[in-house]
MMTF fields as JSON, N, C-alpha, C and O atoms, coordinates in Angstrom:
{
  "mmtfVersion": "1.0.0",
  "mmtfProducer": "UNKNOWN",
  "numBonds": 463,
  "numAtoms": 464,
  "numGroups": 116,
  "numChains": 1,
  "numModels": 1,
  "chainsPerModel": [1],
  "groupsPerChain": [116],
  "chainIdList": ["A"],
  "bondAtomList": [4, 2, 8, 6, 12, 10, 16, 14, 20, 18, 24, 22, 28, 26, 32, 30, 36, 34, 40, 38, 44, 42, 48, 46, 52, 50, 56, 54, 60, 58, 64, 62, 68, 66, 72, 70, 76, 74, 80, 78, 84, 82, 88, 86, 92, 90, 96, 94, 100, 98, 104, 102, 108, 106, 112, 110, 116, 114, 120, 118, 124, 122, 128, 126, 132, 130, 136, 134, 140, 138, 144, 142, 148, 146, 152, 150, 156, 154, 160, 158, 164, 162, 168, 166, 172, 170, 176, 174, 180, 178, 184, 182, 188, 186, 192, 190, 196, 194, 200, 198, 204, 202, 208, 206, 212, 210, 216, 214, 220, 218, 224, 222, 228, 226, 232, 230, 236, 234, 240, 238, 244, 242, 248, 246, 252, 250, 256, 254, 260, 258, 264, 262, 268, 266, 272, 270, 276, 274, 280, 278, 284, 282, 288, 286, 292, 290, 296, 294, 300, 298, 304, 302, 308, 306, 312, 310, 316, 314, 320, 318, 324, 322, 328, 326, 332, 330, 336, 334, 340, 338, 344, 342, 348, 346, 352, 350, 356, 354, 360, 358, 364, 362, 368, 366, 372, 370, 376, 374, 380, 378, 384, 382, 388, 386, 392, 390, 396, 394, 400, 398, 404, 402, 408, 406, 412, 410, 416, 414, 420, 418, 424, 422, 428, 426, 432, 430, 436, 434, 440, 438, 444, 442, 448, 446, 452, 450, 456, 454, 460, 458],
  "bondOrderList": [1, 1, 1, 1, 1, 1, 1, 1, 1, 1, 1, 1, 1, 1, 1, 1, 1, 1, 1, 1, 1, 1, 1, 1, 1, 1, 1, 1, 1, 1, 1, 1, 1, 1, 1, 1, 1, 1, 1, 1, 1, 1, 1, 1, 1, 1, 1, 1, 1, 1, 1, 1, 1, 1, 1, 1, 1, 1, 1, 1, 1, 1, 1, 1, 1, 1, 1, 1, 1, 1, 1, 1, 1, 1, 1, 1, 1, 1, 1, 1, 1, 1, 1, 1, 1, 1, 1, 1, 1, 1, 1, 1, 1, 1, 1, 1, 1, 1, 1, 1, 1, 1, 1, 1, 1, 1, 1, 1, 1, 1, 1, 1, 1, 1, 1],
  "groupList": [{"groupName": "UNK", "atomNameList": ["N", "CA", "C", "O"], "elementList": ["N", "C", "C", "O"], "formalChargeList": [0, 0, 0, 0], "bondAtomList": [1, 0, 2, 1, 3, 2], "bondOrderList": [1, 1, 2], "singleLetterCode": "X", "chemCompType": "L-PEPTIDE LINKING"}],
  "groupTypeList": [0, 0, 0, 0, 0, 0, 0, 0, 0, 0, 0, 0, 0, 0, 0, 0, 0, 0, 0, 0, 0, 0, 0, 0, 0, 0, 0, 0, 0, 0, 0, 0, 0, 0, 0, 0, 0, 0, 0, 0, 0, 0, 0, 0, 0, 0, 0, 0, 0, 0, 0, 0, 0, 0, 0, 0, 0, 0, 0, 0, 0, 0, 0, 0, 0, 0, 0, 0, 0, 0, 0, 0, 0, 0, 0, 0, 0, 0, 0, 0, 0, 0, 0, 0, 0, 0, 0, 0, 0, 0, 0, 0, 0, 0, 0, 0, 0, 0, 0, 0, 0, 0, 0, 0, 0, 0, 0, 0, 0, 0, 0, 0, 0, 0, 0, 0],
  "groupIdList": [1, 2, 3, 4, 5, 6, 7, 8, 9, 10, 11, 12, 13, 14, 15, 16, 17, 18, 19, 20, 21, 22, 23, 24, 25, 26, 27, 28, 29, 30, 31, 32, 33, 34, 35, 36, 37, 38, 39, 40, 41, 42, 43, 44, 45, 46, 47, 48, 49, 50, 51, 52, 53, 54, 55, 56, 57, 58, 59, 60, 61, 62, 63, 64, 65, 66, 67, 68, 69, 70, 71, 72, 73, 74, 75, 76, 77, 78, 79, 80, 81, 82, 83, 84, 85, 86, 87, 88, 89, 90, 91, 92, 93, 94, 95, 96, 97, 98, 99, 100, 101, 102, 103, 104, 105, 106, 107, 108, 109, 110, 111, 112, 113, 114, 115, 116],
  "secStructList": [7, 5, 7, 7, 1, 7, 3, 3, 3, 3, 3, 1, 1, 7, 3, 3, 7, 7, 7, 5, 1, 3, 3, 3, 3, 3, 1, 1, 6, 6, 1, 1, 3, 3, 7, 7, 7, 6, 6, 1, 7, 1, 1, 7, 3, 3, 3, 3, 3, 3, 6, 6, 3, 3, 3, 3, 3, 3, 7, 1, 7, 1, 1, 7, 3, 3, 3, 1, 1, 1, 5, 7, 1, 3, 3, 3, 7, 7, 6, 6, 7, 7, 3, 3, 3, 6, 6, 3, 3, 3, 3, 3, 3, 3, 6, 6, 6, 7, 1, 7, 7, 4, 4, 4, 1, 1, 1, 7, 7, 7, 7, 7, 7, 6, 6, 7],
  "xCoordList": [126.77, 128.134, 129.09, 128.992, 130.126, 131.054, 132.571, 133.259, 132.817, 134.118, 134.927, 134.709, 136.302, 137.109, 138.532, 139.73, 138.174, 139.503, 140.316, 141.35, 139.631, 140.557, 140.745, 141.882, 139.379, 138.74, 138.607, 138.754, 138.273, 137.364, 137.686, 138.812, 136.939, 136.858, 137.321, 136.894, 137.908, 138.532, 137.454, 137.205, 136.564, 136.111, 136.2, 136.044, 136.476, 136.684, 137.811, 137.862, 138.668, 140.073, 139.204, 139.467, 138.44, 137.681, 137.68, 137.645, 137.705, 138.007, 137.058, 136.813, 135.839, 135.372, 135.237, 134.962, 135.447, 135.808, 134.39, 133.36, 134.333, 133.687, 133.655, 134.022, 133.15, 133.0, 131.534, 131.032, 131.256, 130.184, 130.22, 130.877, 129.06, 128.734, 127.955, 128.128, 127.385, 126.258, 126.744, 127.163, 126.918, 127.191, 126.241, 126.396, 125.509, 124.475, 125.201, 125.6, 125.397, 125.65, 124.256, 123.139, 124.7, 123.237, 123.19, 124.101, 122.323, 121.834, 120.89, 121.049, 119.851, 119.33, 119.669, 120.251, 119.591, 120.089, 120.017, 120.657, 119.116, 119.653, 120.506, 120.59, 120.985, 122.4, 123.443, 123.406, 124.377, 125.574, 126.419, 127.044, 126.418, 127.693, 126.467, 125.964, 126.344, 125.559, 126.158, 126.984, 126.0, 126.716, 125.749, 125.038, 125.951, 124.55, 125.286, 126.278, 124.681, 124.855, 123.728, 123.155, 123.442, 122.086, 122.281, 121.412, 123.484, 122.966, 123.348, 123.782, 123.333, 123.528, 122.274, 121.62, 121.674, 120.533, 119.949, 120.328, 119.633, 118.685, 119.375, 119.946, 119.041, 119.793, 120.54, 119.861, 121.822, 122.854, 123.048, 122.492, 124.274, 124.739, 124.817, 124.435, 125.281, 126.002, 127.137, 127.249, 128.016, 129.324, 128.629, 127.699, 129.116, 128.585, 130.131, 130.957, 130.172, 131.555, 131.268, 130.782, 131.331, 130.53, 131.879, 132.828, 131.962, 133.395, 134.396, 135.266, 134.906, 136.121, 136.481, 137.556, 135.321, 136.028, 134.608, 133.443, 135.34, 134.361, 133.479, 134.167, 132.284, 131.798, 130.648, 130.115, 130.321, 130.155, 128.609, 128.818, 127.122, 126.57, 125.504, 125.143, 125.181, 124.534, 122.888, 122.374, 122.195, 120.78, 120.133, 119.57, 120.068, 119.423, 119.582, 118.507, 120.485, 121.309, 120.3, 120.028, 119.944, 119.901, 121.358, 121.17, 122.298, 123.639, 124.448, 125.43, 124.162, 125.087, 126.117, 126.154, 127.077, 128.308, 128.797, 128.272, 130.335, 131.573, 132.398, 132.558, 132.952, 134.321, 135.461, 135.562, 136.592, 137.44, 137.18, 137.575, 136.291, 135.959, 135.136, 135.133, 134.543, 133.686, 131.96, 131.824, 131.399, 129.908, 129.722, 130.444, 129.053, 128.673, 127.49, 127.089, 126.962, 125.784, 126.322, 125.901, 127.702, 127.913, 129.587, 129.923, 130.422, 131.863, 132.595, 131.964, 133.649, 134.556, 135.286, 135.406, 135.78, 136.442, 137.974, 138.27, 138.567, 140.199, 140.587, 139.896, 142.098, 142.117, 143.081, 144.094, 142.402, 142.87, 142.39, 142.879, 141.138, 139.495, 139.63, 140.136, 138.706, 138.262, 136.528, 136.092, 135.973, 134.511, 133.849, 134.229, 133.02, 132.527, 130.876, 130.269, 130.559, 128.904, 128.799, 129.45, 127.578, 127.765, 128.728, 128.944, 129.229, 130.311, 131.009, 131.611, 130.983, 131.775, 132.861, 132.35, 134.044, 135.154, 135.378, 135.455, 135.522, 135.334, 136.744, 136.611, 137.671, 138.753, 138.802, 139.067, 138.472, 138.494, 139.918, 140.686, 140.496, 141.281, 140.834, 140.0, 141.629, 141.834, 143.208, 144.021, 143.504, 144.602, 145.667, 146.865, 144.419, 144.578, 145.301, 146.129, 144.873, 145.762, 146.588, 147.147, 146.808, 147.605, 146.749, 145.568, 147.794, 147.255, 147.554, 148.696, 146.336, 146.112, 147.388, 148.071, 147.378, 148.644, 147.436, 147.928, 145.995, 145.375, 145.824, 145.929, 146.092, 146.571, 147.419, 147.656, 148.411, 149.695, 149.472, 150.292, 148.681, 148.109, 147.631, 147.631, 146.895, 146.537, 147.242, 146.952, 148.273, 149.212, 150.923, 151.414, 151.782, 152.655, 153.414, 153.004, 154.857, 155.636, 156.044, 155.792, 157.002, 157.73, 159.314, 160.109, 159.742, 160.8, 161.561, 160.963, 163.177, 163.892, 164.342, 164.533, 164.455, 165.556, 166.682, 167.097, 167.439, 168.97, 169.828, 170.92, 169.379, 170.186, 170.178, 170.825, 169.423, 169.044, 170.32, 170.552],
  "yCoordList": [-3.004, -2.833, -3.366, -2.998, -4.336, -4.765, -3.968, -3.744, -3.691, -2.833, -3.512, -3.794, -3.701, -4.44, -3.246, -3.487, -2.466, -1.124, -1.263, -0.642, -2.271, -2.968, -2.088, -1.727, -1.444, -0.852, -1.555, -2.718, -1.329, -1.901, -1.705, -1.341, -1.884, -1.611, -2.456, -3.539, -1.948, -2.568, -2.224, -1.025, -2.879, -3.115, -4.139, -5.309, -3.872, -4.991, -5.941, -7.11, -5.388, -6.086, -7.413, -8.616, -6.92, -7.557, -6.698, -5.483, -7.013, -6.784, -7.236, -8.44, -5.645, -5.981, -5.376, -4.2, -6.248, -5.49, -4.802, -5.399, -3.754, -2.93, -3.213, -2.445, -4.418, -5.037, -4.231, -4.587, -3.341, -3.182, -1.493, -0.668, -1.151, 0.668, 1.047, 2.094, 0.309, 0.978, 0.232, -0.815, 0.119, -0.523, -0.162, 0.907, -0.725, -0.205, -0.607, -1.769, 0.271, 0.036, 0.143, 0.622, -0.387, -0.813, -1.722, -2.55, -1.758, -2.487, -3.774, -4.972, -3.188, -4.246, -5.331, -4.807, -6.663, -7.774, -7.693, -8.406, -6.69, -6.868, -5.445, -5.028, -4.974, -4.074, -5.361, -6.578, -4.413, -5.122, -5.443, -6.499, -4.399, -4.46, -3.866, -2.765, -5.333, -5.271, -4.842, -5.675, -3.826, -3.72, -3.555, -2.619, -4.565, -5.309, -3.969, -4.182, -2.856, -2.287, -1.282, -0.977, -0.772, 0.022, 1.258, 1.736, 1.721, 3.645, 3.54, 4.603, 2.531, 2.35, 2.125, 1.41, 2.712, 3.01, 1.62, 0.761, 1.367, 0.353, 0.228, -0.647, 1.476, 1.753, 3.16, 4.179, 3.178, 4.013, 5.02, 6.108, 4.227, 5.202, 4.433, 3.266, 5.093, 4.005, 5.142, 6.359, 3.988, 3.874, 4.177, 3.51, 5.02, 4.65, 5.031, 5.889, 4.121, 4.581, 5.382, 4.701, 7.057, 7.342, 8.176, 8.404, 8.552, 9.611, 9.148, 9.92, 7.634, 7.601, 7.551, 7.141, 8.067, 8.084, 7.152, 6.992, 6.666, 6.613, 7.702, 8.39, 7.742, 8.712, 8.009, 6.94, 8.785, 7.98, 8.752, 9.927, 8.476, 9.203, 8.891, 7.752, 10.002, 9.464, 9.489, 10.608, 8.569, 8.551, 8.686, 7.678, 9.817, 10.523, 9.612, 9.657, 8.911, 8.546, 9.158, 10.354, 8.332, 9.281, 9.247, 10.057, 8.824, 9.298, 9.792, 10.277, 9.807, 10.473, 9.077, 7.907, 10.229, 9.228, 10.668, 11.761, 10.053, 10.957, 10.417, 9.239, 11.485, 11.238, 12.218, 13.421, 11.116, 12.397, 13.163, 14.329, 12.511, 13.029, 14.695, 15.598, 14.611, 15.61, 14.74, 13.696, 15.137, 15.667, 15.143, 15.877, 14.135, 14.557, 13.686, 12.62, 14.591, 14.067, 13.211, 12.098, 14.139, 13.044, 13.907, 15.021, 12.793, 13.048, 12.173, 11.191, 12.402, 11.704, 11.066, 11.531, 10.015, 9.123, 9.156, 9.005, 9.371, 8.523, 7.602, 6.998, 7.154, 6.205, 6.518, 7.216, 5.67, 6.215, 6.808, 6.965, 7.208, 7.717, 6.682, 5.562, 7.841, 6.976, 7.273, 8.423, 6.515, 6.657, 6.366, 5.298, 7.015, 6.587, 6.603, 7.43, 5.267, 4.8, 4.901, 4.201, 6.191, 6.022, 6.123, 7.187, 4.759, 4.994, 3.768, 3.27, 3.155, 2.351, 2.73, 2.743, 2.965, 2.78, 1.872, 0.652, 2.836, 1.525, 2.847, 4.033, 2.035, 2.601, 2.216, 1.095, 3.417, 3.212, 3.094, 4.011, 1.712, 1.556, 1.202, 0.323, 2.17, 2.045, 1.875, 2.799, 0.461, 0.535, 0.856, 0.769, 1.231, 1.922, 3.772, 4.33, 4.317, 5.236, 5.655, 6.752, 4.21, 4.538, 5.307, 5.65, 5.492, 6.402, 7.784, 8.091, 8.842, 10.174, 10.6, 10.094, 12.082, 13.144, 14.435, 15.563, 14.357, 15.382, 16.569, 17.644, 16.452, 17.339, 17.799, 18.88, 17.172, 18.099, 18.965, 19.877, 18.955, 20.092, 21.055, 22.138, 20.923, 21.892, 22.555, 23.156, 21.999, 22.889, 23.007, 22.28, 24.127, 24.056, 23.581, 23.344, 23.444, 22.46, 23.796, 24.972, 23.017, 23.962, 24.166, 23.232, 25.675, 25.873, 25.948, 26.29, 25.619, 25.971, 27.297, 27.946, 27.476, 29.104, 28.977, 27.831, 29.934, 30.161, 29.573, 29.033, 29.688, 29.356, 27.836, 27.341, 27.227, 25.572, 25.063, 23.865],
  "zCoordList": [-210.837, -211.28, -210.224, -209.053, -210.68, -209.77, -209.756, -210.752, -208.676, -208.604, -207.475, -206.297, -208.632, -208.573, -207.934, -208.086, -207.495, -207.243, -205.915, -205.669, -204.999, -204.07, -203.243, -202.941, -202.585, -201.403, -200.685, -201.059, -199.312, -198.031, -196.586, -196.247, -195.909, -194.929, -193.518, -193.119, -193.17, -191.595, -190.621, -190.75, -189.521, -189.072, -187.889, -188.241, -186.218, -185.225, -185.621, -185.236, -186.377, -187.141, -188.417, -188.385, -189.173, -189.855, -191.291, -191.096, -192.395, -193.777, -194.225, -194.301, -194.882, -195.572, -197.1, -197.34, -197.945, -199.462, -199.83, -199.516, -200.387, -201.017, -202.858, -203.748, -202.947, -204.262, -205.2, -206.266, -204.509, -204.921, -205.237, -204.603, -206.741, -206.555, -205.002, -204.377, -204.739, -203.696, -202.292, -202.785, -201.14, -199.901, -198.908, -198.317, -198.703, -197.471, -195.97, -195.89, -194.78, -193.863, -192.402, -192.597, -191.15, -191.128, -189.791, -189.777, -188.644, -187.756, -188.59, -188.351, -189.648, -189.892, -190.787, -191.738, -190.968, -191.803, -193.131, -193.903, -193.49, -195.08, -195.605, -196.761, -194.604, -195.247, -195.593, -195.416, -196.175, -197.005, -195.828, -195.729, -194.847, -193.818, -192.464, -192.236, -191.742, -190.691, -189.304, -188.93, -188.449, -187.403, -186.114, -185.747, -185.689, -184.215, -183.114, -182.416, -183.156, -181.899, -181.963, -183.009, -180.73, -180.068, -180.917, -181.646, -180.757, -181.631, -182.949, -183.393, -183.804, -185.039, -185.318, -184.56, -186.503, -187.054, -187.625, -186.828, -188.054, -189.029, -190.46, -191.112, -190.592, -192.366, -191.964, -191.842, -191.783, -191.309, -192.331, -192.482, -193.244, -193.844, -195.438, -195.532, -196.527, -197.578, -198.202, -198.055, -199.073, -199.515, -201.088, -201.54, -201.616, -202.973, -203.882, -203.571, -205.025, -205.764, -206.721, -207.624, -207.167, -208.041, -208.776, -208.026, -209.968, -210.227, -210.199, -209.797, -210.592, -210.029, -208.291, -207.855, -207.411, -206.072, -205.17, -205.534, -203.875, -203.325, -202.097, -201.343, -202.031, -201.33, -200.318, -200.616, -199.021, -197.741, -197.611, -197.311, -197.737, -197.382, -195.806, -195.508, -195.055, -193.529, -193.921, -193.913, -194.195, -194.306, -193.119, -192.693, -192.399, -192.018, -190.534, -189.936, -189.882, -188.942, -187.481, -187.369, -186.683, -185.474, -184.526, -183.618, -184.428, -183.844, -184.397, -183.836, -186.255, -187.138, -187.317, -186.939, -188.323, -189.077, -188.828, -188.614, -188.983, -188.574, -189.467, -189.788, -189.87, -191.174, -190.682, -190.922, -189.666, -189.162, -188.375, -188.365, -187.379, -186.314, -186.382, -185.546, -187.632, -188.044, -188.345, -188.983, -188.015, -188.393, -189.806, -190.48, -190.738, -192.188, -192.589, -192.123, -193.78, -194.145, -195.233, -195.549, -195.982, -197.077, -197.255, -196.854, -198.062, -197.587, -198.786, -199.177, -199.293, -200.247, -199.248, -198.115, -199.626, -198.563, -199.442, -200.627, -198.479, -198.849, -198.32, -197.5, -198.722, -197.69, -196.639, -196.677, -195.435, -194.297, -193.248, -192.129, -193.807, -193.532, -192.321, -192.246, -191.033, -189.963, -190.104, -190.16, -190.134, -190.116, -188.708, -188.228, -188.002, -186.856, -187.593, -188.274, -187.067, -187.234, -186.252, -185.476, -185.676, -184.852, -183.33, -182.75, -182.865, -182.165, -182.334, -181.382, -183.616, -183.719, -185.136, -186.256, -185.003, -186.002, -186.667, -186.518, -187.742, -189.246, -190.478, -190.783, -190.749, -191.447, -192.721, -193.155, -193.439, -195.203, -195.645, -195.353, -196.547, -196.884, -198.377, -198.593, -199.706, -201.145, -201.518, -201.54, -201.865, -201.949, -203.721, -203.991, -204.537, -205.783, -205.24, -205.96, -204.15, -204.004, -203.15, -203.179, -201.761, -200.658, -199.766, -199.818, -198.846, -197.624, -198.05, -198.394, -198.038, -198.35, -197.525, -196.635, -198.442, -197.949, -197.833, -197.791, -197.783, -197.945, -197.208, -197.798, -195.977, -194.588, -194.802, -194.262, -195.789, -196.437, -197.24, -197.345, -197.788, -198.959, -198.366, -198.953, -196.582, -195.924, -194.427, -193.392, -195.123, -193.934, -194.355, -195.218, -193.531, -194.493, -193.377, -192.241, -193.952, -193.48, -192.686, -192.947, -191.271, -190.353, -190.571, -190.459, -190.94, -190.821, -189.67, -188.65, -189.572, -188.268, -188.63, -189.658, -187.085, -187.038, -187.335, -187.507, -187.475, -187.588, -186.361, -186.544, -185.4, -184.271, -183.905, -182.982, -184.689, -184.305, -185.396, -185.558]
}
């Protein structure tokens, strides 16, 4: 299945579109999105578009994947998303929904005092 929703990924100031349901990420040459460094796995992680959204999963990683500077085995991506492979940064950009307000939904805004 080709998906045309005008995702992808920033990478070393490098753009790569996410044209695809499945994205394999990856030290070795036949992932989709190859990244030549030592603690990046072989077969890392993948991108899969499933629901309407896209979602990031860590195949069993020995340095892990990080979504937001958290820990995950598997994660909905927005955009705006910082992904660490590893220890290399890679920024999920969808430009079907802008840059997320998720963090606004989880915190409330700050009131002033009377005296300000």
């Amino acid at each position: 299945m080709e998906n045309d929703k005008g995702a992808y990924l920033i990478i070393n100031s490098q753009i790569f579109p996410l044209s695809r349901s499945k994205t394999t990420i990856g030290r070795k040459l036949e992932n989709d999105l190859v990244i030549q460094e030592p603690l990046v796995s072989r077969l890392h992680a993948e991108i899969r578009y499933q629901k309407e959204k896209y979602h990031i999963f860590d195949l069993a990683s020995t340095s892990g994947t990080y979504l937001n500077n958290k820990r995950i085995e598997q994660g909905v991506l927005y955009s705006g998303d910082i992904i660490l492979i590893a220890n290399v940064p890679v920024m999920f950009v969808d430009e079907s929904t802008g840059i997320s307000t998720n963090s606004e939904d989880k915190t409330s805004q700050l009131h002033r005092d009377k005296d300000f």
